[in-house]
FIBAGU-243754 format. One record per residue (C-alpha): residue in one letter; x, y, z. Coordinates in Angstrom, 1 decimal. Layout:
FIBAGU-243754
   r        u        v        w
   A        X        Y        Z
...
end
This chain:
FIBAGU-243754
   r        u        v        w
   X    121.8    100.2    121.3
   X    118.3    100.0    122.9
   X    117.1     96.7    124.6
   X    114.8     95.0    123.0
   X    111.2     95.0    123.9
   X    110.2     91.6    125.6
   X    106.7     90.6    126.5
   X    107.2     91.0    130.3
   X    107.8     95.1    129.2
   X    104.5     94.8    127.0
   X    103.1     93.4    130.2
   X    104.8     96.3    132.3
   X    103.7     99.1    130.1
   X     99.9     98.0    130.3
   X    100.2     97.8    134.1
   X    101.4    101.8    133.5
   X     98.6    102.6    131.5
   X    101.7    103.2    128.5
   X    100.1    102.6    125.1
   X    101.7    100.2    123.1
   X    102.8    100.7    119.5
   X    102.4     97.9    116.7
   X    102.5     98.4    113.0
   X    102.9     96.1    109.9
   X    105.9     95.5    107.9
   X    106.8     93.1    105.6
   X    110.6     93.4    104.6
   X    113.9     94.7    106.1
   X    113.3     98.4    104.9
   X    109.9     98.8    106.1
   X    111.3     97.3    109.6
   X    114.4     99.0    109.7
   X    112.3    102.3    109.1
   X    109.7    101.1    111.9
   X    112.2     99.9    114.3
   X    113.8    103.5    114.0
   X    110.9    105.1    114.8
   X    110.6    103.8    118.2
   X    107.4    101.5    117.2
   X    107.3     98.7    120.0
   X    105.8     95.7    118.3
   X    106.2     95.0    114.5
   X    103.5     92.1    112.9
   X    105.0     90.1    110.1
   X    101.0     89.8    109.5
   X     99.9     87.7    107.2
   X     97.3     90.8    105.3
   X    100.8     90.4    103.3
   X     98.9     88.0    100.6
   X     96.8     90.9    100.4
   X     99.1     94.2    100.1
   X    102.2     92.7     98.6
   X    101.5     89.6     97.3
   X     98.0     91.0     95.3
   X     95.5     88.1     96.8
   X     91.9     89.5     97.5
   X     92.1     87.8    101.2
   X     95.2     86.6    103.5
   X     93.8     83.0    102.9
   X     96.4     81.9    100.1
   X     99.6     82.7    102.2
   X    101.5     80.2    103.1
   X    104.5     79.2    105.8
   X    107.0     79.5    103.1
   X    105.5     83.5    102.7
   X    105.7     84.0    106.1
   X    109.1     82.8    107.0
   X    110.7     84.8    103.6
   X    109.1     88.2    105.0
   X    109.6     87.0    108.7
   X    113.3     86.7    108.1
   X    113.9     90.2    106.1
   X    111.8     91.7    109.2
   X    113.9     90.5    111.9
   X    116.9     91.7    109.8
   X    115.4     95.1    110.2
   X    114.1     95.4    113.7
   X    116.7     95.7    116.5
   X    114.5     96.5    119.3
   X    110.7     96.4    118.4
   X    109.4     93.1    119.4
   X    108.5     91.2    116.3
   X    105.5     88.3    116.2
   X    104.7     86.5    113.2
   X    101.6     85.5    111.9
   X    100.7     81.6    111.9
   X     99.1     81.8    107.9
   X     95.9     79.8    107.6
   X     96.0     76.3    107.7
   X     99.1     76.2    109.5
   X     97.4     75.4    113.1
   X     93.6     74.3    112.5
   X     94.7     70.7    112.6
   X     95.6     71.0    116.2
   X     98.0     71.8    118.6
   X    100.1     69.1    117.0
   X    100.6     70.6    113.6
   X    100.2     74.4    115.2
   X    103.4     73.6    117.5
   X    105.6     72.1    114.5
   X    104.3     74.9    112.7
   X    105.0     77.6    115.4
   X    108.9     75.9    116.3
   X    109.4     76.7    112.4
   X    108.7     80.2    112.4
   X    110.7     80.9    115.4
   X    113.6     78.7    114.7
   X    113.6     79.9    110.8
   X    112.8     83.5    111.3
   X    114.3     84.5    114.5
   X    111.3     86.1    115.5
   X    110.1     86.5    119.7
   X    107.1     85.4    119.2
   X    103.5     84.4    117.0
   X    100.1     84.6    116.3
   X     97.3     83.1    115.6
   X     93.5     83.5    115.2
   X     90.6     82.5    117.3
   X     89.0     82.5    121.0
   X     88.0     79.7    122.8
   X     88.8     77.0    119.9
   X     92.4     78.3    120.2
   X     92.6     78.3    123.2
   X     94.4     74.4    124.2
   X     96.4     75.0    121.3
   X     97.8     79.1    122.9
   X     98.1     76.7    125.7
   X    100.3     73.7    124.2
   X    102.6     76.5    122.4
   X    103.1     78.3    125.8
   X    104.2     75.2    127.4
   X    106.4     74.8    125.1
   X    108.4     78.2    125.3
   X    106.8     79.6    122.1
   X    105.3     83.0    123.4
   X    101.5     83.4    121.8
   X     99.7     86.6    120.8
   X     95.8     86.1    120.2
   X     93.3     87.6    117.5
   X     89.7     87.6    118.3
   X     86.9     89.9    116.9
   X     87.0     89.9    112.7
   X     89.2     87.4    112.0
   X     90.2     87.5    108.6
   X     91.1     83.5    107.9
   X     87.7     83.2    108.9
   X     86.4     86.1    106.3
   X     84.0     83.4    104.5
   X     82.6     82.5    107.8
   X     81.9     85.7    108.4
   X     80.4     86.6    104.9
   X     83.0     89.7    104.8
   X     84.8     92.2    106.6
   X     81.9     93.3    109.1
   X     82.5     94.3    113.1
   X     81.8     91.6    115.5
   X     80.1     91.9    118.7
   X     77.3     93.7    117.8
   X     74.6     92.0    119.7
   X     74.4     90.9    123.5
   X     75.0     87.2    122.0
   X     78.0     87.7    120.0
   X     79.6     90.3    122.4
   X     79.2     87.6    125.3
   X     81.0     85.2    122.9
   X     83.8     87.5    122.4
   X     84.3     88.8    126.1
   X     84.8     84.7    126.8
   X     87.1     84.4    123.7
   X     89.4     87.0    125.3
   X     89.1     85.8    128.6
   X     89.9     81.8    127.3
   X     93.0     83.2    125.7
   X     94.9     85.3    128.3
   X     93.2     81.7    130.8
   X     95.7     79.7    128.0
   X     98.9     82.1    128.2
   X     98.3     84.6    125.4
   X    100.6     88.0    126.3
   X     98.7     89.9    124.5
   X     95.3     90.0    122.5
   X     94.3     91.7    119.3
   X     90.7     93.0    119.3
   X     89.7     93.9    115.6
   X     86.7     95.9    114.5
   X     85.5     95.7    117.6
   X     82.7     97.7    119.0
   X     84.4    100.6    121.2
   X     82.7    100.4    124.6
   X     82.7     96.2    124.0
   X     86.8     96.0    123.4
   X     87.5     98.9    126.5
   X     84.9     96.3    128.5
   X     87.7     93.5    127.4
   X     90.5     95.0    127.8
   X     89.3     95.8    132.0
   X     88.8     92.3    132.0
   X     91.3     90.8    131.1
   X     94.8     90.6    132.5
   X     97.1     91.3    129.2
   X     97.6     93.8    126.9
   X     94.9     94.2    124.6
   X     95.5     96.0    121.3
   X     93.2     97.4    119.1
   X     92.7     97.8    115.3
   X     89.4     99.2    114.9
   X     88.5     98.9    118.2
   X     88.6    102.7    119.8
   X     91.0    104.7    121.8
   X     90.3    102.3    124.9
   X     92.7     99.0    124.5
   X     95.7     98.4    125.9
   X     97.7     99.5    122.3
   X     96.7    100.1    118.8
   X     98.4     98.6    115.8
   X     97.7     99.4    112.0
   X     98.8     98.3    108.5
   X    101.8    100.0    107.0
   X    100.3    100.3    103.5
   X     96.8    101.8    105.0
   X     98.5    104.8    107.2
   X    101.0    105.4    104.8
   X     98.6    106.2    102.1
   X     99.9    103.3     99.4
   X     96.3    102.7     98.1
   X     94.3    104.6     96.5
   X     91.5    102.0     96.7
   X     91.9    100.6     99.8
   X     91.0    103.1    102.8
   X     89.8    101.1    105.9
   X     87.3    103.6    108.3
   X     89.3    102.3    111.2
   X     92.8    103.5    109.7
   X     94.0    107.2    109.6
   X     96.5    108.4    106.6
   X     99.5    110.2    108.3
   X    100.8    110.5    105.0
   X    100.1    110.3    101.2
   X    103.3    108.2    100.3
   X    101.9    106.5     97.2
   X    100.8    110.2     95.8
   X    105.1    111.4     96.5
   X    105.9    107.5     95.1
   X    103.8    108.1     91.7
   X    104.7    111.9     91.1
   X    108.7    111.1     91.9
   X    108.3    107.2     89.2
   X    106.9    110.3     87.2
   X    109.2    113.1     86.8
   X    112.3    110.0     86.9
   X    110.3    108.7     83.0
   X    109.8    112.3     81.9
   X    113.6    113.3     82.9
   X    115.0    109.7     81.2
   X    112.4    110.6     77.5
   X    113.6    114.3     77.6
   X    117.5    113.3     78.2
   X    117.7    115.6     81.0
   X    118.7    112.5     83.4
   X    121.5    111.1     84.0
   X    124.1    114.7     83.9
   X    127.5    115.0     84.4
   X    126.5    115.2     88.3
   X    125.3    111.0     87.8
   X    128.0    110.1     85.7
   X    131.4    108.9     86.3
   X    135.1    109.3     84.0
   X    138.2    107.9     83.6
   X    141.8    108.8     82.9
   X    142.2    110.3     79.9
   X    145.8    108.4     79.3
   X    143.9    104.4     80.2
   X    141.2    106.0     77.8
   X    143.6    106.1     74.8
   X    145.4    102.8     75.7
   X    142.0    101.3     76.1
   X    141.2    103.1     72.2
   X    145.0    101.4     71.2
   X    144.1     98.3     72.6
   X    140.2     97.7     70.9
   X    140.6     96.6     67.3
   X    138.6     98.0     64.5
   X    136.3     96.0     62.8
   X    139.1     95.5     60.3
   X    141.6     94.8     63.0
   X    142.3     92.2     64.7
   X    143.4     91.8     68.1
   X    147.2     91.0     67.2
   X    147.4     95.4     67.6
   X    145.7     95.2     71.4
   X    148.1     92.3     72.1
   X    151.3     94.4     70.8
   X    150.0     97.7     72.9
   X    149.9     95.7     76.0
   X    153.2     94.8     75.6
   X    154.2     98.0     75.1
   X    152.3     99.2     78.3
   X    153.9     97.0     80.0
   X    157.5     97.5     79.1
   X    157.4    101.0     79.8
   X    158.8    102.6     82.8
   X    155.9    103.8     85.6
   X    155.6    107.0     86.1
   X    157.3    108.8     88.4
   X    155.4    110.2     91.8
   X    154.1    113.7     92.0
   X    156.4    115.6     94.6
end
């Protein structure tokens, strides 16, 4: 069994210039599946309100959501490295609330470590949790508990101001204790100019070829959605098409009788069948003629072993 992957080997395999590996996943198949694949870092993230649980933003998830999925994920993954997401409202309070919140999600899911959103305002609290044992990964860029804020899913950093502000986000986390940093939608040269900065792992989504790792959502390079194809994501498969065609042929197969076959199907003796046929009453019978069969079954000899 491999060992699993700490953050003092994330650490390692930046210092190697070995790009890290992070996808989504959200139960114990999708782990398990990840996990086997050799993927270094699974993200219980919380974009789970948004592909599973049908919300239109990650806003409405809550710790109770993130500690049911955390838990199934954990089950799955015996060597990827699994962080949770710290759901909105969860931490904003303070390092107070953000360390109860934080002790929960470890103690309750199992997981090795969290995350949370934001730069320099997060930065005492990545700080408070690292003190107290609870290993931090940070989120700057297009943070999306801070969508509104943003008016939308837009890249950040686009000016000398705002890539400034991002560059000392970055650097005030990995300052706090952060072991890694996500940069997302990100403008390429701006997140390769992070990650030489800074001392940690950097990984991208939407942020070029440049950072430390990449990670990406399960659903978006799997090809689940029609609807939803991010310009940062690549499809490395069309799962939902194979999903829909196979949920297809299954209903057409069940109408036309052609499913299940003898090959599905499963039979008995024929000798219990006829005692079972003695023993089940007519509607004009009643079950005094099941009783007296049993107690002919049972007086009769066994049979005698085939020699």
């Amino acid at each position: 069994m491999a060992k699993p992957v700490t953050v003092l080997d994330l650490q390692a395999m930046r210092e190697q210039g070995k790009p890290i590996t992070m996808v989504t996943a959200y139960d114990y198949p999708t782990a398990k599946l990840a996990d086997e694949s050799g993927i270094d870092l699974i993200l219980v993230g919380d974009t789970l309100g948004m592909v599973i649980l049908g919300y239109d933003s990650t806003l409405p998830v809550t710790m109770e959501d993130m500690i049911h999925h955390g838990r199934a994920v954990v089950r799955g993954a015996k060597r990827a490295h699994v962080v949770v997401d710290m759901p909105f409202g969860s931490y904003q309070e303070g390092w107070q609330q953000a360390l109860h919140n934080a002790t929960r999600l470890m103690k309750e899911t199992g997981c090795s470590s969290v995350k949370l959103e934001g730069g320099q305002r997060s930065a005492e609290t990545v700080h408070k949790l690292v003190e107290a044992g609870i290993p931090v990964m940070g989120h700057v860029g297009l943070t999306p508990q801070s969508v509104n804020q943003f008016g939308g899913f837009r890249v950040q950093g686009k000016t000398p101001r705002d890539a400034v502000h991002l560059i000392t986000d970055a650097a005030a986390l990995a300052e706090a204790g952060a072991y890694a940093i996500v940069l997302e939608l990100v403008p390429t040269a701006l997140a390769h100019m992070i990650t030489q900065r800074v001392k940690v792992p950097t990984i991208g989504i939407g942020a070029g070829p440049f950072c430390s790792g990449q990670v990406q959502v399960w659903h978006d390079i799997l090809g689940l959605y029609d609807d939803l194809k991010p310009k940062h994501a690549r499809r490395f498969a069309e799962v939902g098409e194979q999903i829909k065609a196979a949920l297809t042929e299954y209903r057409e197969q069940v109408q036309a009788g052609a499913f299940p076959t003898a090959a599905e199907s499963f039979y008995m003796d024929e000798r219990a069948l006829e005692l079972i046929r003695r023993m089940t009453p007519s509607d004009e019978e009643d079950m005094s003629e099941a009783e007296r069969v049993m107690r002919e079954v049972e007086a009769a000899p066994a049979p005698r072993p085939v020699e």
